[in-house]
TORKOL-4160 file (C-alpha; in steps of 0.2 Angstrom, whole numbers, padded with zeros to 4 digits, m for minus):
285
<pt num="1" X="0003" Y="m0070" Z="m0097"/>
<pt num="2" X="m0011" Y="m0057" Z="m0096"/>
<pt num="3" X="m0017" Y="m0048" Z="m0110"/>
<pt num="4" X="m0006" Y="m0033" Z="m0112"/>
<pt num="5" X="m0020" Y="m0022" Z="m0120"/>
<pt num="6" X="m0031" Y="m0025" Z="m0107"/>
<pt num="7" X="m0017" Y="m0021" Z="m0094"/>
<pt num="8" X="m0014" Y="m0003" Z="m0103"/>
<pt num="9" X="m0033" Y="m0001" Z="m0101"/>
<pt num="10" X="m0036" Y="m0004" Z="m0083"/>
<pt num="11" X="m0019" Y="0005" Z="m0080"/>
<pt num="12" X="m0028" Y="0022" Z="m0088"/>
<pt num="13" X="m0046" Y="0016" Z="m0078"/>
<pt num="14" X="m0035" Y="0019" Z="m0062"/>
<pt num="15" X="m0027" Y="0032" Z="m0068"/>
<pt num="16" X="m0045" Y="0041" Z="m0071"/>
<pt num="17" X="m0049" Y="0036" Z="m0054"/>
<pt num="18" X="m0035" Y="0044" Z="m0043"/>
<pt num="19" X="m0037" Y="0058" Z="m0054"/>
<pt num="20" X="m0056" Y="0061" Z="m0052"/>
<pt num="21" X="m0054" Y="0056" Z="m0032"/>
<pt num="22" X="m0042" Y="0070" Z="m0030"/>
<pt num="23" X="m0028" Y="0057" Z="m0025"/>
<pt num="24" X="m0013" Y="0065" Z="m0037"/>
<pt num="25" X="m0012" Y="0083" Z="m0045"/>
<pt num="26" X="m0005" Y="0090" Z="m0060"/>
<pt num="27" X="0005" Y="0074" Z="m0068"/>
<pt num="28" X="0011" Y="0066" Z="m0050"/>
<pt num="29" X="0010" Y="0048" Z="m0045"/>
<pt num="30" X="0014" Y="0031" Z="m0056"/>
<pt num="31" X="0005" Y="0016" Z="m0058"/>
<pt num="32" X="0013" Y="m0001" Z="m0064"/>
<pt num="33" X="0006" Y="m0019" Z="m0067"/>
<pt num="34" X="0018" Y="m0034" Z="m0070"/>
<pt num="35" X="0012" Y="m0046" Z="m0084"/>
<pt num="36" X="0027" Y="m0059" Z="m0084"/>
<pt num="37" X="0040" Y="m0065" Z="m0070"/>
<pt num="38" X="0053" Y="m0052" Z="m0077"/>
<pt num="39" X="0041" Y="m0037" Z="m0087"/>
<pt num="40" X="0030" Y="m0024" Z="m0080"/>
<pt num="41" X="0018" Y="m0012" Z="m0090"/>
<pt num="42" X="0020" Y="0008" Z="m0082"/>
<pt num="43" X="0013" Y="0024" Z="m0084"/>
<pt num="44" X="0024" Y="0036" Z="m0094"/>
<pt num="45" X="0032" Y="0051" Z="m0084"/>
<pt num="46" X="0025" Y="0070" Z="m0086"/>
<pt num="47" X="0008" Y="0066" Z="m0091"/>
<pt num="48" X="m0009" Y="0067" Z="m0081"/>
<pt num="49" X="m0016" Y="0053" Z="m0075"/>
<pt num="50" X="m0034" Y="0056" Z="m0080"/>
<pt num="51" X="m0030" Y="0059" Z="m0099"/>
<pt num="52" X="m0018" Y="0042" Z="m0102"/>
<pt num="53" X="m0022" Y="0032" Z="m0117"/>
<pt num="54" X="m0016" Y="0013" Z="m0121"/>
<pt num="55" X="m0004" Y="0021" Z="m0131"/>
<pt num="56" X="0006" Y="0031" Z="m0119"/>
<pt num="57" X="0009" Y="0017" Z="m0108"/>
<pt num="58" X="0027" Y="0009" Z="m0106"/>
<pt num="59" X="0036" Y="m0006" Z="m0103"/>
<pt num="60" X="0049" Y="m0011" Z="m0094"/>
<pt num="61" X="0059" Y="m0025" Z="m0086"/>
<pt num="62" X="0062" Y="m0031" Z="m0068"/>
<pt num="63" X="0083" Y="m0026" Z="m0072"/>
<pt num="64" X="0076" Y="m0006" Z="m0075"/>
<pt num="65" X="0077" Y="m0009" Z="m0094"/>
<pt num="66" X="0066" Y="0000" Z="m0104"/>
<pt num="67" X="0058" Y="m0012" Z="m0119"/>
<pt num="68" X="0044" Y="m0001" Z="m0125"/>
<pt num="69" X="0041" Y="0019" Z="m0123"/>
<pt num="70" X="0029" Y="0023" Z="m0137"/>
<pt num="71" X="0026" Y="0040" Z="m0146"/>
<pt num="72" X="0041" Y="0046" Z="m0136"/>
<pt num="73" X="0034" Y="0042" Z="m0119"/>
<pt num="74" X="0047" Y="0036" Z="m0106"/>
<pt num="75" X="0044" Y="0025" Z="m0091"/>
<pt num="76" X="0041" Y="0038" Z="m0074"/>
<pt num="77" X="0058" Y="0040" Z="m0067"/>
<pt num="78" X="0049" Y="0033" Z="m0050"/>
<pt num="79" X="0049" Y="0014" Z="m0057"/>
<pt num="80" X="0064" Y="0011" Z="m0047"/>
<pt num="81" X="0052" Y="0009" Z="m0032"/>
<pt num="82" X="0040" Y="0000" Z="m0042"/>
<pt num="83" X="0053" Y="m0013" Z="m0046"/>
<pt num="84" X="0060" Y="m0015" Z="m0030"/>
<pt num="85" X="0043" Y="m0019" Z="m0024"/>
<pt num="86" X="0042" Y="m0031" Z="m0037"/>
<pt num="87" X="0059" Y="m0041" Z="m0032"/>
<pt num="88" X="0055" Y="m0040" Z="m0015"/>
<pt num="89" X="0037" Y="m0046" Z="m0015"/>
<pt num="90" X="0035" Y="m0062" Z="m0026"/>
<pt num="91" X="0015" Y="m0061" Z="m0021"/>
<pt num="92" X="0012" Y="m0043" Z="m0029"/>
<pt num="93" X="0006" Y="m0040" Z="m0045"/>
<pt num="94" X="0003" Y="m0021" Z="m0046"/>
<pt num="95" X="0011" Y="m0004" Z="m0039"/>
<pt num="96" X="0000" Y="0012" Z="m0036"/>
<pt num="97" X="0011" Y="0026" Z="m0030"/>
<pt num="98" X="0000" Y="0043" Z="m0027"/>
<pt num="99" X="0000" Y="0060" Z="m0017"/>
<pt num="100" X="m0017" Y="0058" Z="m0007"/>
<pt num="101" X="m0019" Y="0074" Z="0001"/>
<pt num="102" X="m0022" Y="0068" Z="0021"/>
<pt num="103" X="m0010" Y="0053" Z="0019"/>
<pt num="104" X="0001" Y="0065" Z="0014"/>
<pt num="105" X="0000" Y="0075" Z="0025"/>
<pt num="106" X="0002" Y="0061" Z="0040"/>
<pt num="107" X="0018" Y="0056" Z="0029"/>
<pt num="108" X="0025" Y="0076" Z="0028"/>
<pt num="109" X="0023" Y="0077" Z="0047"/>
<pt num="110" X="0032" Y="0057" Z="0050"/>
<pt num="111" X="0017" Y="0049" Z="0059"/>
<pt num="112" X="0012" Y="0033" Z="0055"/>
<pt num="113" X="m0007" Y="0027" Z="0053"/>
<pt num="114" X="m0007" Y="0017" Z="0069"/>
<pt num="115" X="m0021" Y="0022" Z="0079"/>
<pt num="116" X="m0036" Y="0007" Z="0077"/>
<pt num="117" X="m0051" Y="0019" Z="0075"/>
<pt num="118" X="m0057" Y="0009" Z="0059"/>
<pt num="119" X="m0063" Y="m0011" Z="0061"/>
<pt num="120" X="m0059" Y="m0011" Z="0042"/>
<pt num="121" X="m0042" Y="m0003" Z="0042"/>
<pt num="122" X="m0038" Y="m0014" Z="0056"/>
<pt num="123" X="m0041" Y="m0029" Z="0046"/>
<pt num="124" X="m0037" Y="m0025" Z="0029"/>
<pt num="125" X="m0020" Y="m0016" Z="0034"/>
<pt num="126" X="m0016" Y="m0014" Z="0050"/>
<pt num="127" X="m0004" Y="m0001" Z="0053"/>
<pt num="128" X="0003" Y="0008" Z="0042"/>
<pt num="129" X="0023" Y="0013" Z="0043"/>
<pt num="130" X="0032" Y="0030" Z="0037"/>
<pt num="131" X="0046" Y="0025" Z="0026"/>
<pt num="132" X="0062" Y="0038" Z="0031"/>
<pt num="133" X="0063" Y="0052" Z="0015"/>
<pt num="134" X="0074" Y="0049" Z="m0001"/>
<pt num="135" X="0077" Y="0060" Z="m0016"/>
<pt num="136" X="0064" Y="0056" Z="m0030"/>
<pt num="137" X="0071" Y="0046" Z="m0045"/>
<pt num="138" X="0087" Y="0039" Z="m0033"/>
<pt num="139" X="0089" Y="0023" Z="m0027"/>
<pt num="140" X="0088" Y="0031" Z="m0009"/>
<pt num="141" X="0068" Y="0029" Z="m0011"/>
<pt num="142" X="0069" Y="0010" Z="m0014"/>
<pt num="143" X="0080" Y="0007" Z="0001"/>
<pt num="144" X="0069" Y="0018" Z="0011"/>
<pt num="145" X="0053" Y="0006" Z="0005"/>
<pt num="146" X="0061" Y="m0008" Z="0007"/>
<pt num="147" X="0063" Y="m0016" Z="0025"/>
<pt num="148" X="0045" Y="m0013" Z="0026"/>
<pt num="149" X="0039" Y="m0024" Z="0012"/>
<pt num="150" X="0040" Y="m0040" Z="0018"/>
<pt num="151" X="0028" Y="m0035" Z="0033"/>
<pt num="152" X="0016" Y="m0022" Z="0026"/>
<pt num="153" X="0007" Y="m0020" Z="0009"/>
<pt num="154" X="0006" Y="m0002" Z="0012"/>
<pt num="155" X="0015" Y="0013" Z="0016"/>
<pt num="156" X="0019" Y="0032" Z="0018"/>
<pt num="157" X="0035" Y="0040" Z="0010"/>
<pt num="158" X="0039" Y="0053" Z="0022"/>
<pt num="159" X="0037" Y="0071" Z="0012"/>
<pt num="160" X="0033" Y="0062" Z="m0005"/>
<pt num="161" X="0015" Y="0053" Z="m0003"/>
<pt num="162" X="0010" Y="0035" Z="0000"/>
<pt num="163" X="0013" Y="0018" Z="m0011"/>
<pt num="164" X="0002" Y="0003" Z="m0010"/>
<pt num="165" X="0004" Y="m0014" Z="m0020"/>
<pt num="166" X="m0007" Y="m0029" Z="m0021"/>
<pt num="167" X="m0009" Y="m0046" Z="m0029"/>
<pt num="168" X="m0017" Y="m0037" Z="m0044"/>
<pt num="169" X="m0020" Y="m0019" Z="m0049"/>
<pt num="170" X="m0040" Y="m0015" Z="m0043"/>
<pt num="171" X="m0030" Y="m0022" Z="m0024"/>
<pt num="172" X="m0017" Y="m0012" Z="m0025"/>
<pt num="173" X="m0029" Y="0005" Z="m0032"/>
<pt num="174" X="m0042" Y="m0001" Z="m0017"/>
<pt num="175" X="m0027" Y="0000" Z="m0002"/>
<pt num="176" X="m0021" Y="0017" Z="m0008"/>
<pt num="177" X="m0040" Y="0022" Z="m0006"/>
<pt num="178" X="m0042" Y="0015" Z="0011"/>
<pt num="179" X="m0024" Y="0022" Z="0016"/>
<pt num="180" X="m0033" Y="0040" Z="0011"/>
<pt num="181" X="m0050" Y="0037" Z="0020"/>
<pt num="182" X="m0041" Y="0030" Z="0037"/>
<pt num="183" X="m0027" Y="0046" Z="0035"/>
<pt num="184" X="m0044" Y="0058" Z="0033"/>
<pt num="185" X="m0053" Y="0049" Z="0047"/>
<pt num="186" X="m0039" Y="0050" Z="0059"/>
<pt num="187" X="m0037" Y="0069" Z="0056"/>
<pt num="188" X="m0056" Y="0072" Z="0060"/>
<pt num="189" X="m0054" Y="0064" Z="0075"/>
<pt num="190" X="m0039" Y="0072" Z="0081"/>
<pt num="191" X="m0048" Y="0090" Z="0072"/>
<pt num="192" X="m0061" Y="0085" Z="0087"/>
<pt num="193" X="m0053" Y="0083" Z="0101"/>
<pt num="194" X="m0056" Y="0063" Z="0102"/>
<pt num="195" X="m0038" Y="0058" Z="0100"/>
<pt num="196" X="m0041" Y="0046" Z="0111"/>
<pt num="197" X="m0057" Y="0035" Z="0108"/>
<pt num="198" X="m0049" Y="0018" Z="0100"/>
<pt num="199" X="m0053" Y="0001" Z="0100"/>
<pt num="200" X="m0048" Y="m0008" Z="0113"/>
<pt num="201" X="m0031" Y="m0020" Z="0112"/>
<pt num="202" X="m0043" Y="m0035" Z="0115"/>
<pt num="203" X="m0054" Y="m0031" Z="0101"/>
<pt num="204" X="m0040" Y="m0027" Z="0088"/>
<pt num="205" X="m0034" Y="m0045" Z="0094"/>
<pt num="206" X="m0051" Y="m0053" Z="0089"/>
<pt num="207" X="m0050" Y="m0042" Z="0072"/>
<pt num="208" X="m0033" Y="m0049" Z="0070"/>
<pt num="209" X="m0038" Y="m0065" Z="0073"/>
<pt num="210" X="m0053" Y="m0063" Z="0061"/>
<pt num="211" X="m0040" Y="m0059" Z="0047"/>
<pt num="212" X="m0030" Y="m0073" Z="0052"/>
<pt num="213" X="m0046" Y="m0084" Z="0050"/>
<pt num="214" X="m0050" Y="m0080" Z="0034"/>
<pt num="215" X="m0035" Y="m0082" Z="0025"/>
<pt num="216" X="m0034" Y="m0063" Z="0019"/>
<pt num="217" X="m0019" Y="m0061" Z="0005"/>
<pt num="218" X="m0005" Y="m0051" Z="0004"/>
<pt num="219" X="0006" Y="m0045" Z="0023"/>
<pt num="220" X="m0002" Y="m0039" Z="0038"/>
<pt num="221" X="0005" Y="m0034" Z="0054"/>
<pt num="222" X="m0003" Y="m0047" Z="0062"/>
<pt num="223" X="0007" Y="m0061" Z="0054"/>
<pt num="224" X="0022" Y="m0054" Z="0062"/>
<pt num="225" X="0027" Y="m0038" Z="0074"/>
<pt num="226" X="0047" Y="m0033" Z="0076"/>
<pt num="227" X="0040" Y="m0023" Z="0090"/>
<pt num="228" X="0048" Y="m0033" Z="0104"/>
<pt num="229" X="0035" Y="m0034" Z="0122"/>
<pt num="230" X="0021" Y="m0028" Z="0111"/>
<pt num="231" X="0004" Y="m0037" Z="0107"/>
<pt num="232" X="0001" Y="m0029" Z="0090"/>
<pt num="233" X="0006" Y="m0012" Z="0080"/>
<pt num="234" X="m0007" Y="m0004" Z="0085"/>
<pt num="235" X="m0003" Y="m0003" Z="0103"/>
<pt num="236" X="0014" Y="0006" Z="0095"/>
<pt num="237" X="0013" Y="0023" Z="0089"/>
<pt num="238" X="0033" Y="0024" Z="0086"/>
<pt num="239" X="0033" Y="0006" Z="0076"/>
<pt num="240" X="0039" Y="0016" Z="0061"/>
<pt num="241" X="0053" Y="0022" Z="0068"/>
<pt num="242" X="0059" Y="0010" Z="0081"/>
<pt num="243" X="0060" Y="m0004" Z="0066"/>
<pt num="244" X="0075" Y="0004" Z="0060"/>
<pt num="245" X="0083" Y="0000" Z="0077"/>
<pt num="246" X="0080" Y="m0021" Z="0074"/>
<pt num="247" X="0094" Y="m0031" Z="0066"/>
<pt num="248" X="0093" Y="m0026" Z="0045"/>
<pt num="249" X="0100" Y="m0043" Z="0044"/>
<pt num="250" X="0082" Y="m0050" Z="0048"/>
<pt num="251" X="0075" Y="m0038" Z="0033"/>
<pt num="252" X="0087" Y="m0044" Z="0020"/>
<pt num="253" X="0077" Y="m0058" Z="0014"/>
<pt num="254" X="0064" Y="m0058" Z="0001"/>
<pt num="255" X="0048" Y="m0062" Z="0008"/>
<pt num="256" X="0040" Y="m0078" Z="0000"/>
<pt num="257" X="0020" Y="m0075" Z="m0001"/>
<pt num="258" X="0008" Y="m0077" Z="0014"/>
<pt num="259" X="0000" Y="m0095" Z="0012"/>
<pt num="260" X="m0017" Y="m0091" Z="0008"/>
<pt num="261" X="m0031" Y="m0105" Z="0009"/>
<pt num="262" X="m0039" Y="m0108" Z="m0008"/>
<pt num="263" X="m0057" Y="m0104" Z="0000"/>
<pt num="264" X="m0052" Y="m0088" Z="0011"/>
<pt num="265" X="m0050" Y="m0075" Z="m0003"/>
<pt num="266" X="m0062" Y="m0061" Z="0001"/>
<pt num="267" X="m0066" Y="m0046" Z="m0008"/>
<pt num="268" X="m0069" Y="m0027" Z="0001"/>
<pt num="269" X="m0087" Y="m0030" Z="0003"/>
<pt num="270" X="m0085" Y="m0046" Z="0012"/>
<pt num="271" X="m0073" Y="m0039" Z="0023"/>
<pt num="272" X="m0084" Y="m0025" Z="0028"/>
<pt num="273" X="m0098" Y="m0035" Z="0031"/>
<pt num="274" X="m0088" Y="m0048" Z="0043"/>
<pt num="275" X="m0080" Y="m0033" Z="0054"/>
<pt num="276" X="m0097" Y="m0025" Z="0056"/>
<pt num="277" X="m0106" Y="m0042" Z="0061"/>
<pt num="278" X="m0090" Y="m0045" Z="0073"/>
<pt num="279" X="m0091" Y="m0025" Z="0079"/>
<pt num="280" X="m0111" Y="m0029" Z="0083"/>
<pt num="281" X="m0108" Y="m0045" Z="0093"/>
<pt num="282" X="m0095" Y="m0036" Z="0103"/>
<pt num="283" X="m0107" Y="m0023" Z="0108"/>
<pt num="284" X="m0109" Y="m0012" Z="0092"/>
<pt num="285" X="m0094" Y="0000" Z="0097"/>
């Protein structure tokens, strides 16, 4: 069991971050950490991420059960997609949903991030889906997130924002980042006219097969793509959308964690420096 005091903390240090980077405004997005098999600790609803204290921070169980909500602070009415994550993803130990300003805007406009223009993205996420709309604090959110789970460790939420989740908090904190950067990047490129300078299919094979190599946790569309005739989902602009045409039967299933080799854990700036030695031996492009 981790130290719950310490969980509070690290959930206001990221709750400072997204604030300070711009990634949420006024009291939007919710952060959550699970500290036993069946209880998470989350952020309280209506308050701003960059001024939480230890003491505002709630508790919940895996059933949507509130067990702690101190100084009159209740669980953010959005942990019903938190916990759904959770149920779903046996390998994830922390939930970051924010409103990142390009993501979202990607998200308000239905287009997934597919386009491999990022050696980075490419390895650390692949693509990354548009979950259909739902009405904040319904259930329709959760069933919107959740046939993607067992296949991508982030996403969109069409006219809402983004939601990432990791194996512990600082993962799940550093995917909502690179969801941001990879959503501003792409519209640069588009805002310049170079919508169409990718890398090629055979590289994003090698970068796939890089990730596959090192053991990387957590999903990645290259452990499996429902995109039938394709090579990968980056050579599939409409994979969001055409999922929802595959058998839900084949979705249903919770998905059991990604065997990871007890050596092949690497942090971000091991996975930066591999994809820019790889980038250089295949010409630097």
């Amino acid at each position: 069991m981790q130290n719950e005091y310490q969980v509070k903390e690290q959930i206001c240090e990221i709750g400072r971050r997204i604030d300070a980077r711009g990634l949420v405004a006024a009291n939007d997005g919710n952060i959550s950490v699970k500290v036993n098999d069946n209880e998470i600790l989350c952020t309280p609803t209506g308050v701003l991420k960059g001024t939480m204290t230890p003491d505002m921070i709630c508790k919940m169980d895996l059933d949507g059960h509130t067990l702690e909500a101190p100084n009159g602070y209740k669980p953010s009415s959005e942990m019903k997609m938190h916990i759904r994550v959770y149920q779903r993803r046996a390998d994830v130990g922390a939930v970051v949903h924010a409103h990142p300003p390009y993501a979202t805007t990607f998200a308000v406009v239905g287009q997934p991030l597919t386009q491999p223009v990022l050696a980075e993205a490419v390895v650390s996420m692949g693509c990354v889906p548009v979950a259909d709309y739902g009405t904040p604090s319904t259930e329709e959110i959760p069933d919107a997130v959740e046939k993607y789970l067992p296949y991508f460790d982030a996403m969109l939420l069409e006219y809402h924002g983004a939601l990432a989740y990791g194996k512990d908090l600082m993962t799940a904190y550093m995917k909502m980042e690179s969801v941001e950067f990879y959503a501003r990047t792409l519209y640069q490129i588009k805002t310049l006219g170079c919508d169409g300078r990718e890398i090629s299919p055979e590289k994003v094979e090698m970068l796939y097969a890089l990730r596959g190599k090192m053991g990387l946790p957590g999903k990645h569309p290259a452990n499996l793509c429902l995109n039938q005739g394709k090579a990968n989902c980056h050579s599939c602009g409409q994979f969001a959308r055409e999922l929802a045409s595959f058998g839900e039967a084949a979705l249903q299933a919770p998905a059991s964690p990604a065997p990871v080799p007890a050596a092949g854990r690497l942090d971000a700036d091991a996975i930066a420096a591999i994809t820019r030695q790889l980038m250089a031996e295949l010409g630097g492009k």
